[in-house]
PDB file with one MODEL, atoms N, CA, C and O in Angstrom:
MODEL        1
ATOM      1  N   UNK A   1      27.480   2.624 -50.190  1.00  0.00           N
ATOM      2  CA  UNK A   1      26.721   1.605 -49.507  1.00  0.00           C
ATOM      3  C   UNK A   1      25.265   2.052 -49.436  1.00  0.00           C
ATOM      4  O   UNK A   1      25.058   3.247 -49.222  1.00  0.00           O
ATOM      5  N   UNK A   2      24.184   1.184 -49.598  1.00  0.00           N
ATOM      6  CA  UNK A   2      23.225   1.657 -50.075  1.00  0.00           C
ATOM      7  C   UNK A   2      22.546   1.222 -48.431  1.00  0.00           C
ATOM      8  O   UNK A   2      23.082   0.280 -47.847  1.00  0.00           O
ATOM      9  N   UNK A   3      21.363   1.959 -47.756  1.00  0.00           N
ATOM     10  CA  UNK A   3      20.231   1.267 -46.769  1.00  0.00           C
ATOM     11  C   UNK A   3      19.662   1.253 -46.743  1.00  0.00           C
ATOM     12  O   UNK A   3      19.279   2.417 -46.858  1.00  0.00           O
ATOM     13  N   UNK A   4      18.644   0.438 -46.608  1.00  0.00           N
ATOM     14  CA  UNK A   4      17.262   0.536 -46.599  1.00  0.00           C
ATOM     15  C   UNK A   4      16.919   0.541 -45.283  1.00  0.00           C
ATOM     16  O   UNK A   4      17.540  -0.097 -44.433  1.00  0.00           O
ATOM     17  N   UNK A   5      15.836   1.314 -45.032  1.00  0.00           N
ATOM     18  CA  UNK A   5      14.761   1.875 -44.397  1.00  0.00           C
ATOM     19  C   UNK A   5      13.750   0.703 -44.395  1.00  0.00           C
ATOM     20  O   UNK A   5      12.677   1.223 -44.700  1.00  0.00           O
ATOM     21  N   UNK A   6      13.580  -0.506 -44.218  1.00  0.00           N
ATOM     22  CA  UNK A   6      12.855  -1.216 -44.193  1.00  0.00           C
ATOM     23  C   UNK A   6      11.680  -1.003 -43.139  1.00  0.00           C
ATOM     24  O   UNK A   6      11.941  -0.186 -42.256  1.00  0.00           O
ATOM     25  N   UNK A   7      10.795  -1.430 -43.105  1.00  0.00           N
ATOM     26  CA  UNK A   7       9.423  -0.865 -41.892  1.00  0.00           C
ATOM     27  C   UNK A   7       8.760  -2.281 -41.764  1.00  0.00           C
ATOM     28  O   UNK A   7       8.161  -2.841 -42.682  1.00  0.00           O
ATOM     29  N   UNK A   8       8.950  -2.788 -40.491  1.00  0.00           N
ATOM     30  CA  UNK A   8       7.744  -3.896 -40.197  1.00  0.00           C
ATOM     31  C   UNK A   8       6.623  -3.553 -39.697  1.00  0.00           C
ATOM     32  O   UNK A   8       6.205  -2.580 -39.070  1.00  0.00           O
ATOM     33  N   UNK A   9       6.239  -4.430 -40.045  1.00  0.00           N
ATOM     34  CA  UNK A   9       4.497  -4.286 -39.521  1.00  0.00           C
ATOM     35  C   UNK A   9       3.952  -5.318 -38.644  1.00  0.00           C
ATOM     36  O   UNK A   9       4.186  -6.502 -38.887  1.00  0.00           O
ATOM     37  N   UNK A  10       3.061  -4.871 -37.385  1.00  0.00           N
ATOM     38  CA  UNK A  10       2.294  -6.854 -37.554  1.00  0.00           C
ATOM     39  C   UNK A  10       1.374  -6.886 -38.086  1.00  0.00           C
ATOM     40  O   UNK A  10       0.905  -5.785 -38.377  1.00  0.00           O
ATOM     41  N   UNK A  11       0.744  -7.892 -38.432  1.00  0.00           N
ATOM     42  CA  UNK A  11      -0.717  -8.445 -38.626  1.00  0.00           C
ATOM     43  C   UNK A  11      -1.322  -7.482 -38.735  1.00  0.00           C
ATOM     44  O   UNK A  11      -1.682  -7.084 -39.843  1.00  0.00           O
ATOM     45  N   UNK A  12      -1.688  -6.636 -37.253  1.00  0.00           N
ATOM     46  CA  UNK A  12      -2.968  -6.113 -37.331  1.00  0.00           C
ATOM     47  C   UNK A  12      -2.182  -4.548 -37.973  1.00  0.00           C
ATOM     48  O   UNK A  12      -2.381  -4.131 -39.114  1.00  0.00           O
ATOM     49  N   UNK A  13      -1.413  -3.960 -37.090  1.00  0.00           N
ATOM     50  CA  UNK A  13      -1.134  -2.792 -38.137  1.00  0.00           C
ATOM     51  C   UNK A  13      -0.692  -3.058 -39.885  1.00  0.00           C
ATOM     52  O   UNK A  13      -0.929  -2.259 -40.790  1.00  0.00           O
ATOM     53  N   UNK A  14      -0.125  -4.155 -40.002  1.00  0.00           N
ATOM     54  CA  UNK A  14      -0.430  -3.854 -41.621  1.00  0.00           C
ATOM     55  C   UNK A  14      -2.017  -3.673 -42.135  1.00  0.00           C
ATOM     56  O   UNK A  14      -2.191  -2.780 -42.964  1.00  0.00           O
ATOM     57  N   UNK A  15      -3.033  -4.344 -41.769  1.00  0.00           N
ATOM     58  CA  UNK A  15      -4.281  -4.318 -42.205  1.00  0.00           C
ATOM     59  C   UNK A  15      -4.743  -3.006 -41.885  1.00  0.00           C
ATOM     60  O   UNK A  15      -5.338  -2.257 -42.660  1.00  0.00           O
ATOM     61  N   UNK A  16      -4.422  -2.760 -40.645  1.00  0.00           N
ATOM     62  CA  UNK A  16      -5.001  -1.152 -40.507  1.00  0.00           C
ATOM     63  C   UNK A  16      -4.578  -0.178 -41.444  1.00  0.00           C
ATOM     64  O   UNK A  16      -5.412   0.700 -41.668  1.00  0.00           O
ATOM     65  N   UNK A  17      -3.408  -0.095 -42.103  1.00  0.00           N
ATOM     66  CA  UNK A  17      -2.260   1.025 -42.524  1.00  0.00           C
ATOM     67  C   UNK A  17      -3.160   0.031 -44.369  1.00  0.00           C
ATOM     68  O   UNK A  17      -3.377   0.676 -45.394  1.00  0.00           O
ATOM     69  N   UNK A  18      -3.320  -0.758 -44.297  1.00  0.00           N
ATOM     70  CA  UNK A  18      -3.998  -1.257 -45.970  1.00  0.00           C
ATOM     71  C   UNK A  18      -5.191  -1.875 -45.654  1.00  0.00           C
ATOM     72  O   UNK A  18      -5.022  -3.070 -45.413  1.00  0.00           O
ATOM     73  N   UNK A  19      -6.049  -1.595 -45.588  1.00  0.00           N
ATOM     74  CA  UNK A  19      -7.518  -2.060 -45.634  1.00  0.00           C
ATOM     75  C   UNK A  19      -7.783  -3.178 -46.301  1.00  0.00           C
ATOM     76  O   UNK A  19      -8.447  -4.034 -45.717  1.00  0.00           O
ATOM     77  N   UNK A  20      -7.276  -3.452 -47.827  1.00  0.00           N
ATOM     78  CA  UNK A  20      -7.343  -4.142 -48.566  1.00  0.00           C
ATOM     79  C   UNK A  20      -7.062  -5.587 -48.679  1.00  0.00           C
ATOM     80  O   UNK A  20      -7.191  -6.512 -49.481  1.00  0.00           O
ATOM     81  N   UNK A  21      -6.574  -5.318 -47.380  1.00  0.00           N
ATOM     82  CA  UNK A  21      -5.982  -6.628 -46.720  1.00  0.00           C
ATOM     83  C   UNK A  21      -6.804  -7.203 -45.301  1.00  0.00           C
ATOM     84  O   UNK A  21      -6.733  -6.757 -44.156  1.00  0.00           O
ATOM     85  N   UNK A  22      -7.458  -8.148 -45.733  1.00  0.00           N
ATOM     86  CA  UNK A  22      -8.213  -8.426 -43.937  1.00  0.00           C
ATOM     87  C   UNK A  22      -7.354  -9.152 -43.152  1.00  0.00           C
ATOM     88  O   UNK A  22      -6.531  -9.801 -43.799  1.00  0.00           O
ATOM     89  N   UNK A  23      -7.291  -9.241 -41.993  1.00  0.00           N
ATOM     90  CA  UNK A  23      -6.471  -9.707 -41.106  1.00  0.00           C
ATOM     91  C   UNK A  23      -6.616 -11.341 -41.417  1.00  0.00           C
ATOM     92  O   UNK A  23      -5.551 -11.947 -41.298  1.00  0.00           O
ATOM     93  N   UNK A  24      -7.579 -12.011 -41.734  1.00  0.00           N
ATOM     94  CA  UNK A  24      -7.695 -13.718 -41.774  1.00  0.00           C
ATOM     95  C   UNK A  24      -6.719 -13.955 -43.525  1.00  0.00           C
ATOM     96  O   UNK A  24      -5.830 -14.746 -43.843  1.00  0.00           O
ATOM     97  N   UNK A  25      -7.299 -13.062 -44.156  1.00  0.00           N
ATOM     98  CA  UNK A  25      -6.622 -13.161 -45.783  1.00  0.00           C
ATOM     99  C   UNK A  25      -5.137 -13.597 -45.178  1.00  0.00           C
ATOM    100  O   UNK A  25      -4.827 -14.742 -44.848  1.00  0.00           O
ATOM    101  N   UNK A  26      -4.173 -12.254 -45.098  1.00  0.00           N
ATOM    102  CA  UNK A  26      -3.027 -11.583 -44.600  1.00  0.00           C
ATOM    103  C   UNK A  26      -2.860 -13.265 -43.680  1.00  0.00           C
ATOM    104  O   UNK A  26      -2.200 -14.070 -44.336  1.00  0.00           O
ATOM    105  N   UNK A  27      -3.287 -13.713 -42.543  1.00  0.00           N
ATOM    106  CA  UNK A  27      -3.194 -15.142 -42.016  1.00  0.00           C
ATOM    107  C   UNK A  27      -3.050 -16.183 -42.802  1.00  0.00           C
ATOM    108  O   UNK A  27      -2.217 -17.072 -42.626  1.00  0.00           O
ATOM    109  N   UNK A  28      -3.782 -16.129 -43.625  1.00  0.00           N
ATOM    110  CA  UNK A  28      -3.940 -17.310 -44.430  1.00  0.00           C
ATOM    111  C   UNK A  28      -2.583 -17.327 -45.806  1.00  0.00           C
ATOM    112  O   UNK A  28      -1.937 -18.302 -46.189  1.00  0.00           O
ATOM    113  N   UNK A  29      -2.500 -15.797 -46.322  1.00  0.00           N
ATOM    114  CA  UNK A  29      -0.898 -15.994 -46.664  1.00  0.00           C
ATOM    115  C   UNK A  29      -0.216 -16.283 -45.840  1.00  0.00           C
ATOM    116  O   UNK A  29       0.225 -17.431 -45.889  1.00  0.00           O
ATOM    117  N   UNK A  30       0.181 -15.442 -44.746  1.00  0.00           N
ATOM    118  CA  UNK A  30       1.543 -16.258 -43.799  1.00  0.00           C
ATOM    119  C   UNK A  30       1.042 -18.123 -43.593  1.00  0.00           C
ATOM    120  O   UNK A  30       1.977 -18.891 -43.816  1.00  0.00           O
ATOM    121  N   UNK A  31       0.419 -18.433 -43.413  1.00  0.00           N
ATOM    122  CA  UNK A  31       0.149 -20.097 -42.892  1.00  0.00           C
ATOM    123  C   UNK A  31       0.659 -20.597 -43.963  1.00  0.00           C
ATOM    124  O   UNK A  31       1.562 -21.386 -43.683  1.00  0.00           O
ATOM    125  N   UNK A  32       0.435 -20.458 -45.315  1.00  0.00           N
ATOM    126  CA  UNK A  32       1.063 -21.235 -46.845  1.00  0.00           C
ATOM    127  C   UNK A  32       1.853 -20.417 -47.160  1.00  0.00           C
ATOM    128  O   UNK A  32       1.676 -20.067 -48.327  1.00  0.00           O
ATOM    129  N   UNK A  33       3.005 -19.719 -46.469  1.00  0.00           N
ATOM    130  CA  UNK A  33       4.062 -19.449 -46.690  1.00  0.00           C
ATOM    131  C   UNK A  33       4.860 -19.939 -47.785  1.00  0.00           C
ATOM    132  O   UNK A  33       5.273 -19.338 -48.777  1.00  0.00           O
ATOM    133  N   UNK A  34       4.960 -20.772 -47.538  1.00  0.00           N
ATOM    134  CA  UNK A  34       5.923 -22.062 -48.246  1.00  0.00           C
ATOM    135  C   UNK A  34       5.137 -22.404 -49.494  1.00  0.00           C
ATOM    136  O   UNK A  34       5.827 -22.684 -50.474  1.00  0.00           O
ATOM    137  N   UNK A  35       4.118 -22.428 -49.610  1.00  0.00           N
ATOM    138  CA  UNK A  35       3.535 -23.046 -51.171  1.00  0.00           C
ATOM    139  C   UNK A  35       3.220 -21.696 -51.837  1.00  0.00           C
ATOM    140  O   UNK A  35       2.771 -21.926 -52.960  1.00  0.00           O
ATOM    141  N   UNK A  36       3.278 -20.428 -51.595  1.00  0.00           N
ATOM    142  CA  UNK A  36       2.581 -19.310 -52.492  1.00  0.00           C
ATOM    143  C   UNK A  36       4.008 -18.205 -52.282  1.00  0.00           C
ATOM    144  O   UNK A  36       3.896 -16.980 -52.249  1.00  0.00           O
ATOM    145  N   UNK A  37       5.260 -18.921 -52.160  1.00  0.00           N
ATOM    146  CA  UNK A  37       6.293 -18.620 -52.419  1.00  0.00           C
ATOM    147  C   UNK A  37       6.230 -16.926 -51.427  1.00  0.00           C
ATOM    148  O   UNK A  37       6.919 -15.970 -51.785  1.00  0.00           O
ATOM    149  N   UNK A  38       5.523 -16.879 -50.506  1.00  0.00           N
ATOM    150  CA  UNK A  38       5.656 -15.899 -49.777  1.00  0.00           C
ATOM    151  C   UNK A  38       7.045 -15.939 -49.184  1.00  0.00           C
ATOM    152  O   UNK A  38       7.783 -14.982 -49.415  1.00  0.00           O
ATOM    153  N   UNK A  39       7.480 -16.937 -48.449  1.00  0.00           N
ATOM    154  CA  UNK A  39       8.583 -17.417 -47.916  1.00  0.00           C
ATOM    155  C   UNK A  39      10.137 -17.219 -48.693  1.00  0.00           C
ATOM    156  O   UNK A  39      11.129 -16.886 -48.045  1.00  0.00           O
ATOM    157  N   UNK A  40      10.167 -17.447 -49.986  1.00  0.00           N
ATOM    158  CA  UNK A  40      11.023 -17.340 -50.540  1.00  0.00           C
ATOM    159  C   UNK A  40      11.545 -15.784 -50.412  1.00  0.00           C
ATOM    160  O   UNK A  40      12.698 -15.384 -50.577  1.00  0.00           O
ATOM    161  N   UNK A  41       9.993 -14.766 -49.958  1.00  0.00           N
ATOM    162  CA  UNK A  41      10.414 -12.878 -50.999  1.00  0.00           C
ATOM    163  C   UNK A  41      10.752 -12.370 -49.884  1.00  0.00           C
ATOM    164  O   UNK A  41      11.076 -11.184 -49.826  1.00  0.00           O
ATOM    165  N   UNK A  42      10.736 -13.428 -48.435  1.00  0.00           N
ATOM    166  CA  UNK A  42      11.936 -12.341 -47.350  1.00  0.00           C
ATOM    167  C   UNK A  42      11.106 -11.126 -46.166  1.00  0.00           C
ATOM    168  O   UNK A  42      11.516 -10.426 -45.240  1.00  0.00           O
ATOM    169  N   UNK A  43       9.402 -11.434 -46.991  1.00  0.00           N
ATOM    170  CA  UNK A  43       8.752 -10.319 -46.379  1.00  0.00           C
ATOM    171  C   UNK A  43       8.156 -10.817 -45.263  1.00  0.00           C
ATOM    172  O   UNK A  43       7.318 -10.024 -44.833  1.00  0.00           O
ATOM    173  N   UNK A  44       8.258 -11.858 -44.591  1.00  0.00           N
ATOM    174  CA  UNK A  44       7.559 -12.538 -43.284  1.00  0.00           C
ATOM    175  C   UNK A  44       8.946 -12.875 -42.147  1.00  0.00           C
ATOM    176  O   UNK A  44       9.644 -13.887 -42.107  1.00  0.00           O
ATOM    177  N   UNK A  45       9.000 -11.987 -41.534  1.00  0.00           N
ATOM    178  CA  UNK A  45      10.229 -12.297 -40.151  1.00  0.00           C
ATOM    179  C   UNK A  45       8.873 -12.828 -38.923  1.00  0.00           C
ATOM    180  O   UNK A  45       7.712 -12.521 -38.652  1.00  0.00           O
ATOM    181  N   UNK A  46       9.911 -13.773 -38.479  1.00  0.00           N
ATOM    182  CA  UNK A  46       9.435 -14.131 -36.841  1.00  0.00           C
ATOM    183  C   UNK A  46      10.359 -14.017 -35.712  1.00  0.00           C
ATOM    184  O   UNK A  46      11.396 -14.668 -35.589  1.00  0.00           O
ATOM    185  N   UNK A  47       9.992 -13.308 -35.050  1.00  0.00           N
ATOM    186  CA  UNK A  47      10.539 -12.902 -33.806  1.00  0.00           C
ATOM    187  C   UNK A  47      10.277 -13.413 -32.419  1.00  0.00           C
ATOM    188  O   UNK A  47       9.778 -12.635 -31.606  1.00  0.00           O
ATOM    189  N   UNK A  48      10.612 -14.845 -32.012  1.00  0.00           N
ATOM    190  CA  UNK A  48       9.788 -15.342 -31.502  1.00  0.00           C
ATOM    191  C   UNK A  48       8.386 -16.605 -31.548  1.00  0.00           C
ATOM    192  O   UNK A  48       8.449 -17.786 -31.889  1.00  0.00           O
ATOM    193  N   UNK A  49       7.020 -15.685 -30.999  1.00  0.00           N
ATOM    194  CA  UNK A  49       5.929 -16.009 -31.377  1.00  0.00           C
ATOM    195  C   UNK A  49       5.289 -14.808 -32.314  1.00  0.00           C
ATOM    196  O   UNK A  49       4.190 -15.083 -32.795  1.00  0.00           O
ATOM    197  N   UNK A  50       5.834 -13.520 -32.633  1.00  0.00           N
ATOM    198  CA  UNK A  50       5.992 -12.411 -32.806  1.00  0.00           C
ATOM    199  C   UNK A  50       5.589 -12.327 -34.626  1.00  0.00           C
ATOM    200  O   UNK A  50       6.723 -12.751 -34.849  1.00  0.00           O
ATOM    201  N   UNK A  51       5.191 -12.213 -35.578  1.00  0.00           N
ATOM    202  CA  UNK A  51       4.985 -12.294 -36.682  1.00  0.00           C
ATOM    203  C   UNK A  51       4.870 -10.890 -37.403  1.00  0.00           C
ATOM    204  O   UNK A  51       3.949 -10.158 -37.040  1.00  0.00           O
ATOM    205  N   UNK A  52       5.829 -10.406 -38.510  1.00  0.00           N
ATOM    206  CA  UNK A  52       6.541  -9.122 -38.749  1.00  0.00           C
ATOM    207  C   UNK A  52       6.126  -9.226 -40.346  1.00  0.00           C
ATOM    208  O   UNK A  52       6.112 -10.307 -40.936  1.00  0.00           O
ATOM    209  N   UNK A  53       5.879  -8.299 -40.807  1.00  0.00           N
ATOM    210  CA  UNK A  53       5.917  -8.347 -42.400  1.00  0.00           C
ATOM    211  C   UNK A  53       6.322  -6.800 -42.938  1.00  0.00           C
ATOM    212  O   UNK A  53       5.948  -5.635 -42.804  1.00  0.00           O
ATOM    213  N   UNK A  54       7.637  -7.824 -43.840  1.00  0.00           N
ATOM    214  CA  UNK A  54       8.267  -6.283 -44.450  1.00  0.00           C
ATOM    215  C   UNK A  54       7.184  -5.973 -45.295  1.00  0.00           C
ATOM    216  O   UNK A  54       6.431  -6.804 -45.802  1.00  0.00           O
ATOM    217  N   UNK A  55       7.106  -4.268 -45.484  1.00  0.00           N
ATOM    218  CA  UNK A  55       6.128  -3.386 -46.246  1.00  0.00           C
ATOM    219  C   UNK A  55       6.401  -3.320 -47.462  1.00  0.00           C
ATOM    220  O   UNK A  55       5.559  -3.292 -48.360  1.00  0.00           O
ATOM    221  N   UNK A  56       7.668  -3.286 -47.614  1.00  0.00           N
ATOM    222  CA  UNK A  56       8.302  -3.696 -49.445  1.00  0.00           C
ATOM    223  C   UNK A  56       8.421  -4.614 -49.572  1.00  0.00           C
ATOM    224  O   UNK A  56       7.729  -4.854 -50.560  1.00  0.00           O
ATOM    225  N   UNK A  57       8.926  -5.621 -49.217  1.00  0.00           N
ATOM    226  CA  UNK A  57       8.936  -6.896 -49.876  1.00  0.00           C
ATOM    227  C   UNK A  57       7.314  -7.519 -50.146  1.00  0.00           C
ATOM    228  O   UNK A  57       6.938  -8.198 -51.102  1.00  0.00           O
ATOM    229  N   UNK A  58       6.567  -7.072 -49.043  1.00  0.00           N
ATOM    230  CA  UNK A  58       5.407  -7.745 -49.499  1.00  0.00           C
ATOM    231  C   UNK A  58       4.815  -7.274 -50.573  1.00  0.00           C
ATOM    232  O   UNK A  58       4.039  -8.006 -51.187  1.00  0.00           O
ATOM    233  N   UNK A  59       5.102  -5.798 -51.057  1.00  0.00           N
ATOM    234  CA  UNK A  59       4.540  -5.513 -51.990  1.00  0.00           C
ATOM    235  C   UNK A  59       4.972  -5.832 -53.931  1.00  0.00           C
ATOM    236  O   UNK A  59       4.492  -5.865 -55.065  1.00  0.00           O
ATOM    237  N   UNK A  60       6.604  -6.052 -52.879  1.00  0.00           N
ATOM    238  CA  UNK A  60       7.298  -6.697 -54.484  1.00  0.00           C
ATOM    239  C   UNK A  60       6.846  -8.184 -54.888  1.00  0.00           C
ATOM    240  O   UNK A  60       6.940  -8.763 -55.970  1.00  0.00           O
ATOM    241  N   UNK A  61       6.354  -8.585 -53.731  1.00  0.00           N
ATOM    242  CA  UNK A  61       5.828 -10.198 -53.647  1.00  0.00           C
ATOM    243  C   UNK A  61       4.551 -10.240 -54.143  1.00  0.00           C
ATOM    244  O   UNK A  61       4.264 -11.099 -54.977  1.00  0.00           O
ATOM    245  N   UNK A  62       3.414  -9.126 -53.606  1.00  0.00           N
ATOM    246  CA  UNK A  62       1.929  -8.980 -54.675  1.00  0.00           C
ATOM    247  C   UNK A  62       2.333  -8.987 -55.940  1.00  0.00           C
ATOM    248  O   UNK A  62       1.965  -9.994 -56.544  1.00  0.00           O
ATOM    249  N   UNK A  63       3.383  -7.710 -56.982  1.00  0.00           N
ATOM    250  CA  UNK A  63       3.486  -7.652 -58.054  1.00  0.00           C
ATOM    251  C   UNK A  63       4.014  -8.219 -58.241  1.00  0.00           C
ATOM    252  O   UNK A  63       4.698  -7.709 -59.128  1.00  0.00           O
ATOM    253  N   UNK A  64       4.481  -9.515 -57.996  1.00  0.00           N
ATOM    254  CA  UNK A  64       5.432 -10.481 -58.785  1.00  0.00           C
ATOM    255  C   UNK A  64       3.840 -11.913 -59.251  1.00  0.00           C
ATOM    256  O   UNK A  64       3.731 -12.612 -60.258  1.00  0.00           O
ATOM    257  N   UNK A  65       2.886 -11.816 -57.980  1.00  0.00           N
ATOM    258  CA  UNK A  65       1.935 -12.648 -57.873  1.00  0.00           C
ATOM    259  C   UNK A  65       1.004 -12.053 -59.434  1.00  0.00           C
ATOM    260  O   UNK A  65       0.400 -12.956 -60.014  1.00  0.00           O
ATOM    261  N   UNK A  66       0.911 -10.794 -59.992  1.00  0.00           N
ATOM    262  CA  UNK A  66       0.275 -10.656 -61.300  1.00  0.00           C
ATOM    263  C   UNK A  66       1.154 -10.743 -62.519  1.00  0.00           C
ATOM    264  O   UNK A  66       0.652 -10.370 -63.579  1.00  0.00           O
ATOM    265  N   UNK A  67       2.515 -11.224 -62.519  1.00  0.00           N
ATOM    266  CA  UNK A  67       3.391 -11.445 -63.122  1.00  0.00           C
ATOM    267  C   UNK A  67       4.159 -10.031 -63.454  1.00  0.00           C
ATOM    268  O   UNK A  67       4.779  -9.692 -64.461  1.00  0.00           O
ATOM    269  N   UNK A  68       3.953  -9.505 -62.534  1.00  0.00           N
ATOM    270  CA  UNK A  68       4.969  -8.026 -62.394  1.00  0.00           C
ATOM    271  C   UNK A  68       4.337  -6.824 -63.412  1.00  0.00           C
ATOM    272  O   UNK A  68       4.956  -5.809 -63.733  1.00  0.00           O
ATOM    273  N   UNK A  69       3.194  -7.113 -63.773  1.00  0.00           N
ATOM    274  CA  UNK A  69       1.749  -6.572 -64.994  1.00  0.00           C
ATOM    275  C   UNK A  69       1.463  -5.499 -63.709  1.00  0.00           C
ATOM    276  O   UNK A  69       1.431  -5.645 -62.487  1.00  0.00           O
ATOM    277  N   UNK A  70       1.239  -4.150 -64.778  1.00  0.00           N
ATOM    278  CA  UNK A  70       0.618  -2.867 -64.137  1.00  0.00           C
ATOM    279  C   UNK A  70      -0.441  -2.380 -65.076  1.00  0.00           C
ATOM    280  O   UNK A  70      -1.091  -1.371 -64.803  1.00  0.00           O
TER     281      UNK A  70
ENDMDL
END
């Protein structure tokens, strides 16, 4: 049986922990969730009013956004 170690983040600590990411950007993906297929990759939990983003999935969700190209 395999586990993952998954790690959430919010908002502001993901931006802190990745710079590269500004907190309004990072907003403006979660708000079009649904049209930029963020929603589909599993990496946005809500807890609440509470807003969580898995650290791997979001990142399998960037490289899928350059067509999975390194």
């Amino acid at each position: 049986m395999t586990v993952l170690a998954l790690i959430y983040l919010t908002v502001n600590q993901f931006t802190e922990k990745h710079p590269a990411f500004t907190t309004g950007g990072l907003r403006s993906l979660i708000f079009n969730e649904h049209s930029n297929g963020l929603a589909e990759s599993g990496a946005i939990v809500r807890i609440g009013r509470k807003v969580l983003i898995s650290e791997e999935k979001f990142f399998i969700w960037v490289e899928a956004q350059n067509g999975g190209q390194k």
